[in-house]
KESE-288532 format. One record per residue (C-alpha): residue in three letters; x, y, z. Coordinates in steps of 0.1 Angstrom, whole numbers, plus 5000, padded with zeros to 4 digits. Layout:
N
+------+------+------+------+
| type |    u |    v |    w |
+------+------+------+------+
|  ALA |    X |    Y |    Z |
...
+------+------+------+------+
END
This chain:
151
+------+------+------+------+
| type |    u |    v |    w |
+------+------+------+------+
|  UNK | 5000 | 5000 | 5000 |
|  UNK | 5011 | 5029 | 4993 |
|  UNK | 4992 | 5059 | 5007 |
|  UNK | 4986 | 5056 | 5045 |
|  UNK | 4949 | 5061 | 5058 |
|  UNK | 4941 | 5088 | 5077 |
|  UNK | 4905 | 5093 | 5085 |
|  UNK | 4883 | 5116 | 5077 |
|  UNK | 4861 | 5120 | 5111 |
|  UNK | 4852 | 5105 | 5146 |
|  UNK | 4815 | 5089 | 5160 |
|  UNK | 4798 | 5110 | 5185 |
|  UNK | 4782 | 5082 | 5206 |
|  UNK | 4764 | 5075 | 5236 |
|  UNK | 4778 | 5039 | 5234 |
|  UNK | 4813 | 5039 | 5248 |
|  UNK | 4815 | 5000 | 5252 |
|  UNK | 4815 | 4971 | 5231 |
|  UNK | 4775 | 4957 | 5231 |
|  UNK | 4757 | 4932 | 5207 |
|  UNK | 4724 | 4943 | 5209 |
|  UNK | 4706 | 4972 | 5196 |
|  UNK | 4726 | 4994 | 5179 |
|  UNK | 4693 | 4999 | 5160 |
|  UNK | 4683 | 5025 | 5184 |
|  UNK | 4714 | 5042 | 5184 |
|  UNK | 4715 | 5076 | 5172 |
|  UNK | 4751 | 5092 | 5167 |
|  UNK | 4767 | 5116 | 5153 |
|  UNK | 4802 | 5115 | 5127 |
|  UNK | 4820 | 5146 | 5129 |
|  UNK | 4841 | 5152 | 5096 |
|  UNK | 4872 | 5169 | 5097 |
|  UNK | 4865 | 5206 | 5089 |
|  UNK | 4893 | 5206 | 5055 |
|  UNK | 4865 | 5181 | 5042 |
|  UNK | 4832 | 5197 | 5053 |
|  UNK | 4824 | 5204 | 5015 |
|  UNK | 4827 | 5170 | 5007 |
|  UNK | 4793 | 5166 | 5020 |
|  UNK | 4774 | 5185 | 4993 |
|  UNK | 4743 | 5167 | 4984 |
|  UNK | 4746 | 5140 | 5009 |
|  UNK | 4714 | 5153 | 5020 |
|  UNK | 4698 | 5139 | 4992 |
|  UNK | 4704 | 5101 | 5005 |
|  UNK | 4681 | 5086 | 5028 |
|  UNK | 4712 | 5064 | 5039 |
|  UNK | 4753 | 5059 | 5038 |
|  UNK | 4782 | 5032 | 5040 |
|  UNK | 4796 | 5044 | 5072 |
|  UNK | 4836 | 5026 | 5068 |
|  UNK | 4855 | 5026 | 5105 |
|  UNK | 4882 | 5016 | 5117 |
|  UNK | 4871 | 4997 | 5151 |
|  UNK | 4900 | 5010 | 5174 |
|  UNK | 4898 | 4992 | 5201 |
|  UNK | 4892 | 4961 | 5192 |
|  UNK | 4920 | 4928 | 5191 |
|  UNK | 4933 | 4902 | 5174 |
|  UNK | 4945 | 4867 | 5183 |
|  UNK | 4953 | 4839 | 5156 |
|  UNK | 4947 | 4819 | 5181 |
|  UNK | 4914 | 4828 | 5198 |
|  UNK | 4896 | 4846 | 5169 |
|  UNK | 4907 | 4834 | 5138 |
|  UNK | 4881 | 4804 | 5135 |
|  UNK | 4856 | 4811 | 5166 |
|  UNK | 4816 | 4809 | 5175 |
|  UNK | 4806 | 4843 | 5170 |
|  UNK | 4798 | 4863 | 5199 |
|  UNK | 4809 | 4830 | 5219 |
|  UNK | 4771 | 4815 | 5215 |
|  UNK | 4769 | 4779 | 5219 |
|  UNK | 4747 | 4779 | 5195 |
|  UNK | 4764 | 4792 | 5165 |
|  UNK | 4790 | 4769 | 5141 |
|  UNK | 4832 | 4775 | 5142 |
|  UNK | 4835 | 4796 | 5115 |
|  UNK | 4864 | 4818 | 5101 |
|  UNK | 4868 | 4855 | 5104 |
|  UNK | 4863 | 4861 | 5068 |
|  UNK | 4832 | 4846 | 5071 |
|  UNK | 4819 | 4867 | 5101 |
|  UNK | 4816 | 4901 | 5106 |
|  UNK | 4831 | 4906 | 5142 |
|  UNK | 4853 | 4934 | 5149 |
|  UNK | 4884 | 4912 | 5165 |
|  UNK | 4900 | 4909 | 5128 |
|  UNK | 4935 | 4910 | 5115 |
|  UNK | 4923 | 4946 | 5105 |
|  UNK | 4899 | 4961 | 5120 |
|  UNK | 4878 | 4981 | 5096 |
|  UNK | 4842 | 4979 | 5101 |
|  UNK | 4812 | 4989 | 5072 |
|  UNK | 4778 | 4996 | 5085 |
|  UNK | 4744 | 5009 | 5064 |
|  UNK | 4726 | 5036 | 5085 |
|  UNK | 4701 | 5057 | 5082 |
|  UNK | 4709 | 5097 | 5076 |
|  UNK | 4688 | 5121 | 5096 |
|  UNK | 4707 | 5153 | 5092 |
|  UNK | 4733 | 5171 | 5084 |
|  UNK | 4747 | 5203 | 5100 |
|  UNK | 4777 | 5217 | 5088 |
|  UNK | 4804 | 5192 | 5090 |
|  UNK | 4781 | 5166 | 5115 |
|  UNK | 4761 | 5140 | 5102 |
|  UNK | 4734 | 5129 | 5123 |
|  UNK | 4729 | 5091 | 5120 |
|  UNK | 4708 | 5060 | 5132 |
|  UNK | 4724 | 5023 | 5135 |
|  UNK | 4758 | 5028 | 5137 |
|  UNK | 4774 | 5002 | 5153 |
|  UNK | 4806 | 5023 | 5162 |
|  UNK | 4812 | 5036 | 5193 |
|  UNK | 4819 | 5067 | 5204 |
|  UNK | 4860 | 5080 | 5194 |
|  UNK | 4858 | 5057 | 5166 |
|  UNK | 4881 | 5068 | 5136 |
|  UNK | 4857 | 5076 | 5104 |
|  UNK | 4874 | 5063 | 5074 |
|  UNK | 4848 | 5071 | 5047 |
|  UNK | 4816 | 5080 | 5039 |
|  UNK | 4795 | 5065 | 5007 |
|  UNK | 4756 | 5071 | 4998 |
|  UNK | 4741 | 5042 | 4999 |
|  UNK | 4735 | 5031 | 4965 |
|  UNK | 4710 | 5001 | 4956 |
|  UNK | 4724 | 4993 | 4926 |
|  UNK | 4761 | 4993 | 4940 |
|  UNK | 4747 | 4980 | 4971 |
|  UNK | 4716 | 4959 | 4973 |
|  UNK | 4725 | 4922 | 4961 |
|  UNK | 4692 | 4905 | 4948 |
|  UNK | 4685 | 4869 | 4964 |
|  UNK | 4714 | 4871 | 4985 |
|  UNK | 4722 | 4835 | 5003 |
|  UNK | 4731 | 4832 | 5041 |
|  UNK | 4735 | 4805 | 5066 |
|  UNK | 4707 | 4802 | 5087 |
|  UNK | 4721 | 4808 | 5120 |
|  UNK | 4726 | 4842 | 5107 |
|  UNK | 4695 | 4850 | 5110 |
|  UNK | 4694 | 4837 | 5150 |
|  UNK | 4724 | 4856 | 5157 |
|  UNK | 4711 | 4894 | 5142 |
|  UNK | 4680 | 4890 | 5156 |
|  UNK | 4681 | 4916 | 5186 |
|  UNK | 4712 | 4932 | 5167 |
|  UNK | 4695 | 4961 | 5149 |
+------+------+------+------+
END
């Protein structure tokens, strides 16, 4: 790689912990740096973004997370990190679909963010069906068990 990553905001969150539940509810804010601030022309136009982060304070172990039940449950298979979407990853960058409800300046208001509050923005996209939304999609069922209080 030859360009480093720097990002381009922070979350504004009342969540300041890892959770699994709920982020639904959460309503947060991404402050983007103020050199970017015109960047977000027309963003108000989108009902939703691709929020990209970079989870900071989360770990990685080969040992522990590279093939593991996700969020420890029992109930769920041994499956690789590439086939999960947990935030203990050889990198930690996370992607998330939330809904916009505002923008002020150089802060977007958002809902479902699962990002909490300091982390590192590292970009911003509109949510885009046709880039985005992947007709007849196939998941495992237990996917289906494990998001269900998620959101």
């Amino acid at each position: 790689m030859k360009r480093g990553l720097e990002p381009v905001g922070v979350v504004k969150s009342p969540v300041t912990g890892a959770v699994d539940e709920r982020w639904g509810e959460v309503v947060s804010e991404i402050h983007l740096a103020e050199r970017l601030a015109l960047g977000l022309s027309g963003i108000d136009q989108f009902s939703h973004l691709l929020i990209l982060f970079f989870m900071h304070q989360a770990t990685f172990s080969k040992e522990t997370d590279l093939v593991r039940r996700q969020r420890g449950r029992s109930d769920m298979p041994r499956t690789g990190i590439f086939a999960q979407r947990a935030k203990h990853r050889p990198n930690p960058i996370g992607v998330t679909a939330v809904r916009l409800l505002g923008v002020h300046g150089n802060v977007l208001r958002v809902q479902g963010l699962d990002a909490i509050d300091g982390t590192p923005v590292l970009d911003i996209k509109p949510y885009v069906p046709a880039f985005d939304l992947v007709q007849h999609a196939v998941i495992p069922e237990y996917i289906e068990r494990l998001m269900k209080d998620y959101f």
